[in-house]
C-alpha positions as a printed Julia matrix, in Angstrom:
86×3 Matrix{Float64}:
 28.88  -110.08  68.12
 26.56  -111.99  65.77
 28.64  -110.78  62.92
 31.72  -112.26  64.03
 29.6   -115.34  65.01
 28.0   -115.85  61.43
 31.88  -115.1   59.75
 33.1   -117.71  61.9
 30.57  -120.07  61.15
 30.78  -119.46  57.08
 34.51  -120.09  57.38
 34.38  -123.25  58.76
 31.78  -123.97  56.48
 33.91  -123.21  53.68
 36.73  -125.35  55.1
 34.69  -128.14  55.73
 33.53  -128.38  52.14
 36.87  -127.84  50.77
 37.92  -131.22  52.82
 34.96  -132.91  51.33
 36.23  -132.09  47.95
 39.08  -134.15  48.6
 37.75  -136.91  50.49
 33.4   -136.88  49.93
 33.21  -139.82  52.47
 35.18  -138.0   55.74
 32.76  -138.72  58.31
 34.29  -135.61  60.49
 33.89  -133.19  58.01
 30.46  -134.63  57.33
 29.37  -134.36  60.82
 29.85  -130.89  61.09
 29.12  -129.82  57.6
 25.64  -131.35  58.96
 25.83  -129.06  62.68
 26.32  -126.31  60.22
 23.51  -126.92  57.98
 21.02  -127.86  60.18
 22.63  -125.02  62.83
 23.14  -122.24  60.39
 20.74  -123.11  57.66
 18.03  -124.3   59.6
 17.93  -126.78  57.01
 16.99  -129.81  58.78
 16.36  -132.66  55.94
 19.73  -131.47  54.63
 21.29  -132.11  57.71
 20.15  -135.72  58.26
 22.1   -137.67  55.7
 25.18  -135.52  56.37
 25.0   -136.36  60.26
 24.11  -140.08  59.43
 26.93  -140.81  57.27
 29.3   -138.81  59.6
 28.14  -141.18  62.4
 28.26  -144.24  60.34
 31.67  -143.49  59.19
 32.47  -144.63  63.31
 36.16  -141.95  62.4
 37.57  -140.81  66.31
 35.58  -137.56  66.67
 31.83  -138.33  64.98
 30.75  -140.5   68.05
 29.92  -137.54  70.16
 26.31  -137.1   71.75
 25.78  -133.71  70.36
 25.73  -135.16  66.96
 23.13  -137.64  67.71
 21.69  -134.74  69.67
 21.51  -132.49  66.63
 20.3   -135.7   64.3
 17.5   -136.87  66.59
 16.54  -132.74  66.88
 16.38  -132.79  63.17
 14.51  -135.99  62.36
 11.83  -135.06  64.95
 11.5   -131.33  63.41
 11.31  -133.16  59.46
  8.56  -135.75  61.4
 10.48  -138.74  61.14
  9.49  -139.59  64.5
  9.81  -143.53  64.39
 13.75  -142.75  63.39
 14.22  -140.84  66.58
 15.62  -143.3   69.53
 15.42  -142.14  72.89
């Protein structure tokens, strides 16, 4: 089962990046190019400006509470703790 989890999650990832070769500033595919880096990777400062720019883009889809979730998770684990709003 984690197999078919970990293929799933590399194809999206690949998809995701191929939509950001097109357009670099679509704030859906950022979002979850961020959920996957910080999700997969467990690279958490590479997942912050991703997830920020995805939210700030304001698209339909990237004001969702598990991407603030998964930002405010991964400024608190970098210790930017004064960027983290309860």
């Amino acid at each position: 089962m984690r197999s078919i989890f970990k293929s799933v999650f590399y194809l999206v990832y690949i998809l995701t990046l191929k939509v950001l070769r097109q357009d670099p500033t679509n704030g859906f595919a950022l979002v979850h190019l961020g959920f996957i880096v910080k999700t997969g990777d467990h690279d958490y400062a590479g997942a912050i400006p991703l997830l920020q720019q995805g939210i700030a883009s304001n698209v339909p889809g990237v004001i969702d509470g598990r991407f603030f979730f998964h930002l405010g998770d991964a400024l608190f684990r970098t210790g930017q703790h004064d960027e983290v709003v309860l």
